[in-house]
C-alpha positions, -999 to +999 in steps of 0.1 A: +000+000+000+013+033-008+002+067+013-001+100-008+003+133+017-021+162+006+007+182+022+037+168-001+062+190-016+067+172-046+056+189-079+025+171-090+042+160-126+063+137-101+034+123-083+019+115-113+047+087-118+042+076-081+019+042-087-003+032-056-002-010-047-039-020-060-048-055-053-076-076-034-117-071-039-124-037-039-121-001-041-117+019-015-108+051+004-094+051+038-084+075+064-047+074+082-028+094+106-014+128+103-034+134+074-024+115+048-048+098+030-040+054+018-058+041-011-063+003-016-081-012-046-081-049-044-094-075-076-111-075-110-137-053-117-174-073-124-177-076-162-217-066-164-226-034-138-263-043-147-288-038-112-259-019-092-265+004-069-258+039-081-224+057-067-213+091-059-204+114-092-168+124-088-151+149-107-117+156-107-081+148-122-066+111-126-039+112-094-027+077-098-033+049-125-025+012-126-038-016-139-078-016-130-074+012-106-077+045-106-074+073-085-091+105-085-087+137-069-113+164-064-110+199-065-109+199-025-080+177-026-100+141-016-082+112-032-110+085-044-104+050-055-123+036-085-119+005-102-125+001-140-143-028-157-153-037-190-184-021-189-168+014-182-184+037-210-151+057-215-158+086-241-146+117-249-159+151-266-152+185-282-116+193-281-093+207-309-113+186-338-148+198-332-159+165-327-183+143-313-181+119-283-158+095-295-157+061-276-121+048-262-106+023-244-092+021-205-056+025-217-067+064-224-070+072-188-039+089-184-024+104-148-038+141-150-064+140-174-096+158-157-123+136-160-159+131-147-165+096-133-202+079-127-200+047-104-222+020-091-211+002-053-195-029-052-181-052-030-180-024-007-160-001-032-171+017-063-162+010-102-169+035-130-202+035-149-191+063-169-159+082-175-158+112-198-136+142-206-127+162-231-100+153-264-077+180-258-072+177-219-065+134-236-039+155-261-021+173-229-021+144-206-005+122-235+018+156-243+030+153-204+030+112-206+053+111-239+070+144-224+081+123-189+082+092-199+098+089-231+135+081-212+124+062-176+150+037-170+177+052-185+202+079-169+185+103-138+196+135-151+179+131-186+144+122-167+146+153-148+157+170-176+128+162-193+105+162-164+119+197-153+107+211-194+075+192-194+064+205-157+075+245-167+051+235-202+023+219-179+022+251-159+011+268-189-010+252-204-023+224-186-051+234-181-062+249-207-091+236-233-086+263-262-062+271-285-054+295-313-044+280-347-016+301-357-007+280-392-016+245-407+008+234-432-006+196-453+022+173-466+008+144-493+012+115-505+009+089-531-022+062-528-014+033-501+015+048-489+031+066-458+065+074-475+078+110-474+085+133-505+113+158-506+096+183-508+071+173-479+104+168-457+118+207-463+078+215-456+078+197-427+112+214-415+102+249-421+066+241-403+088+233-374+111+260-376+076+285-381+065+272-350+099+273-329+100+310-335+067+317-314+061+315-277+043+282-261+036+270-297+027+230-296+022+213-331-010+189-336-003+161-365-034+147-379-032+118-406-060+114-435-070+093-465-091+092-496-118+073-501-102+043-518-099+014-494-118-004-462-127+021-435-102-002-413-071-003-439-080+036-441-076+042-403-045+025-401-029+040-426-040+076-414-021+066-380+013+055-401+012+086-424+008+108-390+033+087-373+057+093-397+056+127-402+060+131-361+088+109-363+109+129-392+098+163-368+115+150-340+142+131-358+149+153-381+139+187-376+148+191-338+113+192-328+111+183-288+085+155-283+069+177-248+062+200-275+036+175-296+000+167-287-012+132-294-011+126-329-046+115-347-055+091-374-087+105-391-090+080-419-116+099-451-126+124-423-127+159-431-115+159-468-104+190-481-119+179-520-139+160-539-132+118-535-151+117-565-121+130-586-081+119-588-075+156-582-098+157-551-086+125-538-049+136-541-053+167-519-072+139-493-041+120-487-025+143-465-009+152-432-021+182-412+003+195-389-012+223-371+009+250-347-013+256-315-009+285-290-032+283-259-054+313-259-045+316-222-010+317-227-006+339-259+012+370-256+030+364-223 
């Protein structure tokens, strides 16, 4: 078991790595001495939540996450434990795309994401009925994820070096929900393919240069596709042409990866032509990289 202090010291981007012990039957939250607060979660989640007694509503940020756990802490500082089952409906909304609620898995609960969790009693504990936030506070928490964690296990001094930049980012604009799009530059490509052009490398460079020349500037990297193809073979291939242009940013243009929100696959979403035409469909296959100032932030 593993006490968290509301009193600690330690910047909260640290505590987010700290991982409570879960393990046992259920989930729940119990007082200790000096006023700390120990959180146990013990066993699976029930697979059907069907006939359970309705829960509190919590709202908060994720403090700690492992496994089928999950702990989340409220605005006045109280730690809860929730498990996650199956049956979780984990969605979220709005955001930086304009879209709808889009349904997700339990691997997007990230530490820090502000979320607002329904839950039934169980066992004595509660596990979420209903988790749902919004895509851009997903996009920072996986900025501040990839921004921490992309070196654990190697050398001390590079993980707080890159602790120490992604915690001064956070500061800024962690919690922020809007942005300003200062620039979107599209790179394209040929039918099926993922492979990088020339001239879509010195666009991609100069994108990243444009946006290292203004304050708090992140970049956004959404992948699309024409029409041509299964909706399945389309989605991947939206996620490899995105991956690939993040990778060359960071590889190659010196782009730091604290400085990238979650990049997207959007499959045919959003075309910027007609599919109906080769000349439509070739403007379709494209990357979007998008340079995004938080309104919050701009100008300081």
């Amino acid at each position: 078991m593993r006490v968290f202090s509301k009193g600690s010291a330690v910047p909260i981007l640290l505590a987010m790595l700290a991982v409570p012990a879960w393990g046992g039957l259920s989930a729940q939250q119990q007082g200790s001495a000096e006023g700390t607060e120990s959180i146990t979660v013990v066993g699976s989640a029930p697979t059907d939540l069907t006939g359970l007694t309705e829960g509190p509503e919590i709202e908060g940020y994720i403090s700690a996450r492992t496994g089928e756990g999950m702990q989340v802490t409220g605005v006045d500082g109280a730690a809860t434990a929730v498990l996650v089952s199956d049956a979780t409906d984990i969605k979220s909304s709005g955001g930086l795309l304009g879209l709808g609620r889009t349904k997700l898995g339990a691997d997007a609960l990230l530490n820090g994401l502000p979320v607002t969790v329904k839950t039934v009693q169980w066992e004595g504990g509660l596990v979420a009925s209903q988790v749902r936030f919004k895509n851009n506070n997903l996009a920072t928490a996986n900025m501040i994820r990839t921004g921490t964690a992309q070196r654990f296990g190697e050398h001390d001094t590079q993980i707080a070096q890159n602790a120490a930049a992604t915690e001064a980012l956070r500061g800024r604009v962690g919690d922020i929900d809007q942005y300003n799009v200062k620039g979107t530059t599209n790179v394209y490509f040929d039918t099926g393919k993922s492979a990088l052009s020339q001239s879509a490398e010195a666009d991609l460079c100069a994108a990243a240069a444009e946006a290292n020349a203004m304050d708090n500037a992140l970049l956004l990297v959404v992948g699309y596709t024409d029409a041509v193809g299964s909706e399945d073979y389309n989605q991947e291939l939206s996620e490899r042409r995105a991956g690939r242009v993040v990778n060359y940013l960071q590889q190659k243009c010196g782009w730091a990866p604290y400085r990238m929100l979650t990049p997207t696959g959007m499959s045919e979403s959003d075309p910027l032509a007609d599919n109906s035409t080769a000349a439509g469909m070739a403007q379709n296959r494209r990357v979007a990289v998008n340079i995004l100032v938080s309104k919050a932030v701009e100008g300081l």
